[in-house]
C-alpha positions as CSV (number, residue, x, y, z in Angstrom):
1,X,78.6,82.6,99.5
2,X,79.4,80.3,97.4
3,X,80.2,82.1,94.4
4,X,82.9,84.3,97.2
5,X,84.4,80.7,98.3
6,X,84.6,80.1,94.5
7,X,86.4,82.9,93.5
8,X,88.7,82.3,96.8
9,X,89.7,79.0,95.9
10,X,90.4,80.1,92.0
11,X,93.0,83.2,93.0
12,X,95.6,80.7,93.1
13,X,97.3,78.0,90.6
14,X,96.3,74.2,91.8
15,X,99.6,74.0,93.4
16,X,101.6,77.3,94.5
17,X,105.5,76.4,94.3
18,X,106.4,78.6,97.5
19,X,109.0,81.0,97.7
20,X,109.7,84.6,99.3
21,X,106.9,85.9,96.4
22,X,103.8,83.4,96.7
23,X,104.7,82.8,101.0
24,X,103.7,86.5,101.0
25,X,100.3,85.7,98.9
26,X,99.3,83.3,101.7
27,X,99.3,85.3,104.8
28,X,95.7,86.1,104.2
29,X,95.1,82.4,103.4
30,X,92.2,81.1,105.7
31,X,92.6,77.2,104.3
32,X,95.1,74.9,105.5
33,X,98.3,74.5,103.4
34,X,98.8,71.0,102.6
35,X,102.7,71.3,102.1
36,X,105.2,69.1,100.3
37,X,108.4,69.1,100.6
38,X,110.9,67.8,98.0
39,X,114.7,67.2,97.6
40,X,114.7,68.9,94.4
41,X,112.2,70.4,92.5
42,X,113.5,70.1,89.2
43,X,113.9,66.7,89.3
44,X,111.8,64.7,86.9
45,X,110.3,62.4,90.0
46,X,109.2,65.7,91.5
47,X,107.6,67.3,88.4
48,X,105.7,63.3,88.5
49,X,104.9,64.1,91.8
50,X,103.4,68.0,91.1
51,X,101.1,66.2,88.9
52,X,99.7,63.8,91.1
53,X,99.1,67.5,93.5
54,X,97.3,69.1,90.8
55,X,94.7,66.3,90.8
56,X,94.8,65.9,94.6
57,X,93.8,69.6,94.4
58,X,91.2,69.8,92.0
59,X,89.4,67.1,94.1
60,X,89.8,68.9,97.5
61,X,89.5,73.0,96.9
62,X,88.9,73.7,100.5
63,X,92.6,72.6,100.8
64,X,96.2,75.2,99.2
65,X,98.2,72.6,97.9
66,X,101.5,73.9,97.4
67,X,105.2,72.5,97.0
68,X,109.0,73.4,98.1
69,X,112.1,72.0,97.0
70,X,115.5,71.7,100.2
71,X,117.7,72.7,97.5
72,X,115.2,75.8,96.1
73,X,115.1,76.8,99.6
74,X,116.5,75.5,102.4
75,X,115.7,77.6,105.4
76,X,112.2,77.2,104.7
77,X,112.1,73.8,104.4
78,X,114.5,73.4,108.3
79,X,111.3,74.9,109.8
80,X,109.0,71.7,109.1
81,X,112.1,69.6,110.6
82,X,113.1,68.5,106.3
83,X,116.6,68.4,105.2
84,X,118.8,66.6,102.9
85,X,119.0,63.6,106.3
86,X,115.1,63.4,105.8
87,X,113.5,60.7,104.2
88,X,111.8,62.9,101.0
89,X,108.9,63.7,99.7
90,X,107.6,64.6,102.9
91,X,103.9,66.0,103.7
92,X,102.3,68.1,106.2
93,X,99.1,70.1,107.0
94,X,100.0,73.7,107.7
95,X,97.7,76.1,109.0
96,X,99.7,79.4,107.9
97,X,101.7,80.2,111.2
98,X,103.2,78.8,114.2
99,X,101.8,74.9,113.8
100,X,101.3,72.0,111.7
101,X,100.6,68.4,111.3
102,X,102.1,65.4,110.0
103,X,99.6,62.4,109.2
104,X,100.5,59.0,111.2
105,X,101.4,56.3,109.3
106,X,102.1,58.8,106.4
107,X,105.1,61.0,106.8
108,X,106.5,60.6,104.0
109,X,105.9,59.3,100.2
110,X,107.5,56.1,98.2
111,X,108.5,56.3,94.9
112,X,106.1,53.8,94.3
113,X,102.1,54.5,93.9
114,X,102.7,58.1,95.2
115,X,98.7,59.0,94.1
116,X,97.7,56.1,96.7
117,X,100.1,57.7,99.9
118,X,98.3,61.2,98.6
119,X,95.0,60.5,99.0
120,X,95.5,58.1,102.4
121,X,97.4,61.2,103.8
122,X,94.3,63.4,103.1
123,X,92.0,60.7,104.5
124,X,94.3,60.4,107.8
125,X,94.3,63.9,108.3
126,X,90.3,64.6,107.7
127,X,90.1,62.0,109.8
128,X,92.6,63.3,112.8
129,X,94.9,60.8,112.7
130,X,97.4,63.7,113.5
131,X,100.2,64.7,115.4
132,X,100.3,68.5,115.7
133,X,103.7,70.4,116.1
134,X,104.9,73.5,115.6
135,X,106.6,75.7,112.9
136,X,110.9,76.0,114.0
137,X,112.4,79.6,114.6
138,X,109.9,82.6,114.4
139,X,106.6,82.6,113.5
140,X,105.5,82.6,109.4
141,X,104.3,86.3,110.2
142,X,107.4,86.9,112.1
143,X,109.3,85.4,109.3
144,X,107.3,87.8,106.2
145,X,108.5,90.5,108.9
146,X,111.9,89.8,108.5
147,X,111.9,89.4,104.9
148,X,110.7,93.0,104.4
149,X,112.9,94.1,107.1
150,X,116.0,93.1,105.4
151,X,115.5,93.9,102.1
152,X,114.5,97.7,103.7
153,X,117.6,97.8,105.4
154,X,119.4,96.7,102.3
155,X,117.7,99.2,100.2
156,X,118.8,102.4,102.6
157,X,122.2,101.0,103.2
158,X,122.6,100.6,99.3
159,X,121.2,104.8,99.4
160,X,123.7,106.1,102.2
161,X,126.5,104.0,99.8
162,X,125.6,105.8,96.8
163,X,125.2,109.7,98.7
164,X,128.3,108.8,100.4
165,X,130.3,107.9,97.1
166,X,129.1,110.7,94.8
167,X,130.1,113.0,98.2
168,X,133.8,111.7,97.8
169,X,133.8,112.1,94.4
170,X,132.7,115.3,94.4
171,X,135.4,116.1,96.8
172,X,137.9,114.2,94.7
173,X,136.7,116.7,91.4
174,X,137.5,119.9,93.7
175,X,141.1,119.1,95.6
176,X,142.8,119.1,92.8
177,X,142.0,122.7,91.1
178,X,142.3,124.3,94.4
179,X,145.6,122.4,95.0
180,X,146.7,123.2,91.3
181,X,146.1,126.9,91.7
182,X,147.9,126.9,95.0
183,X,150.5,125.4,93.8
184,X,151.1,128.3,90.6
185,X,150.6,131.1,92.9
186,X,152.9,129.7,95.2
187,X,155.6,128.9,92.9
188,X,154.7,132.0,91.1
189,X,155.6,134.5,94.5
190,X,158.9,132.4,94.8
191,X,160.3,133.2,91.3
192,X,158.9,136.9,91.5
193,X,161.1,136.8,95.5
194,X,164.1,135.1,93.9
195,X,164.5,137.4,90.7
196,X,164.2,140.3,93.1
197,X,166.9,138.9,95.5
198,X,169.1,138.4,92.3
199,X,168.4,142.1,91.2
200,X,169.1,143.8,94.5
201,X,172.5,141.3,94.8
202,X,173.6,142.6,91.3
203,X,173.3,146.6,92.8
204,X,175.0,146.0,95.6
């Protein structure tokens, strides 16, 4: 058992940056996701504050700490109620689906003595000094749905597309000689009419 939880808690980096890849790796995640959201993750006050994660994390492996950034992705973030009007780094307690919790007293981080805020936001929420709410727009399984829904439908309208074009131009290689050789026999049986008009004229 323990060697299983150990081998559970190692499949992933210290902190998983989340996008449309690693949100997928996490459906089958039984811990809770302690999420942070960030303005920017490039920023260097950020990359400061993934360090402070990774050590937050090595201390508590029964906890996914993980990380996303409003300008990386912006749609995920409007879910947790985070946008460029909210007061940033912001941190939450997400359990994978439909809800998740914000700590009181600890909604979001100041620039200063960020390691502090970390570890009193893990203490409030072991704790339960929580205020549980839930996840905006679908569901996150509804939502991993979605994603490969689209990029399916993408994929066989970018097939019909491509049948559709080499149809045409297919098309486009065959009018031409057809119309071509139309056009010689055609004018061909008019000079071969008009030479024989001009010959019977000339008996006459």
């Amino acid at each position: 058992s323990f060697l299983g939880d150990f081998v559970k808690q190692n499949l992933l980096p210290l902190v998983v940056p989340l996008n449309h890849e690693t949100l997928k790796l996490l459906k089958d995640e039984e811990r809770k996701i302690v999420l942070t959201i960030l303005n920017d993750e490039d920023e260097d006050q950020s990359q400061n504050l993934i360090k402070l994660l990774k050590a937050a994390a090595s201390a508590n492996p029964d906890l996914v700490f993980s990380y996303v950034g409003v300008e990386q992705w912006e749609d995920f973030a409007d879910k947790f109620e985070a946008n460029q009007k909210t007061k940033l780094p912001k941190m939450i307690v997400w359990n994978g689906n439909e809800e998740y919790f914000s700590v009181i007293g600890v909604e979001s981080l100041d620039a200063e003595d960020q390691g502090t805020q970390i570890s009193r936001f893990l203490e409030g929420y072991r704790e339960g000094r929580t205020e549980r709410k839930t996840v905006k727009g679908p569901s996150f399984m509804d939502f991993i749905h979605s994603l490969v829904g689209i990029r399916t439908v993408y994929i066989l309208v970018f097939i019909v597309a491509m049948m559709m074009l080499i149809q045409s131009i297919g098309k486009e290689d065959d009018m031409p000689r057809v119309g071509s050789q139309d056009a010689v026999d055609h004018a061909g049986s008019s000079e071969a009419e008009s030479s024989r008009y001009r010959l019977e004229k000339k008996e006459d």
